[in-house]
matplotlib code that plots the C-alpha trace (Angstrom):
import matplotlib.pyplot as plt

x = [0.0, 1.2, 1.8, 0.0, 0.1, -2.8, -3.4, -3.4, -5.8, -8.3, -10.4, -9.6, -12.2, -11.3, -13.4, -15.0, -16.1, -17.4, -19.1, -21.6, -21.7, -22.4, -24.0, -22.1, -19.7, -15.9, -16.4, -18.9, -16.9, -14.0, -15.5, -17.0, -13.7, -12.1, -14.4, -13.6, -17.2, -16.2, -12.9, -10.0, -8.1, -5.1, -1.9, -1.4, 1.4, 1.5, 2.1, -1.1, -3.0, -5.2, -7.8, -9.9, -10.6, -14.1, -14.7, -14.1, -16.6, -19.0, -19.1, -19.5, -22.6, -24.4, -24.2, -25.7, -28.7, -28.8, -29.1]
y = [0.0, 3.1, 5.6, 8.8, 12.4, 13.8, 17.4, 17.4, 19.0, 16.5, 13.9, 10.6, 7.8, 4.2, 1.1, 1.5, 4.9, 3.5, 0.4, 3.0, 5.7, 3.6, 0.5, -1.4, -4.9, -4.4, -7.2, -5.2, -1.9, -4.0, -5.6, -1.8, -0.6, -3.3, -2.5, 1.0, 2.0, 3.3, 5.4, 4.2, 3.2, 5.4, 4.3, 6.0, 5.6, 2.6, -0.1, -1.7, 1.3, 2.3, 5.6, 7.0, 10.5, 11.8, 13.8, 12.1, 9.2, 11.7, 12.7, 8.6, 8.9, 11.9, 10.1, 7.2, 9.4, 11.1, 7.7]
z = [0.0, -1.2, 1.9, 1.5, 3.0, 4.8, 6.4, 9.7, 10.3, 7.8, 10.1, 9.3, 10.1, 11.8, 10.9, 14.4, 13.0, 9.6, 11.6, 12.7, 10.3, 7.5, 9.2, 6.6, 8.0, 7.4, 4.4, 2.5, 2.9, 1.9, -1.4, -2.1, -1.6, -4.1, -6.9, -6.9, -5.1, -1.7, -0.6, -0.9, 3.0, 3.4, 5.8, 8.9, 11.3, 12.0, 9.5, 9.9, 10.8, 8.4, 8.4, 6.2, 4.9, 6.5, 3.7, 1.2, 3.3, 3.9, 0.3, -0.4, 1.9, 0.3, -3.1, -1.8, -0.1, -3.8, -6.0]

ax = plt.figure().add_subplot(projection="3d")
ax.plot(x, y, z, "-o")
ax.set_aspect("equal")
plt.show()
């Protein structure tokens, strides 16, 4: 996984986040995620941390309230 930068001051979203903002299991964001239909993961400290961007998430969720 390529490590990107992010702004500090961005909010970045763990899965515990996305398990309740979206409701959706960690497989189903992951398969979403694969197939190029929900953000991409970006790399955080740690190497097995992984976060990602609330607004690009939150933008995700509008769409899905739009369709």
């Amino acid at each position: 996984m390529k490590r990107q930068a992010v702004a500090s001051h961005q909010t970045i979203y763990r899965n515990i986040d996305l398990d309740r903002i979206t409701g959706l299991s960690r497989t189903t964001r992951w398969r979403l995620e694969r197939d190029g239909q929900f953000p991409a993961r970006r790399s955080l400290t740690g190497s097995r941390a992984v976060g990602w961007l609330a607004e690009e998430v939150d933008a995700w969720i509008a769409g899905r309230l739009a369709a």
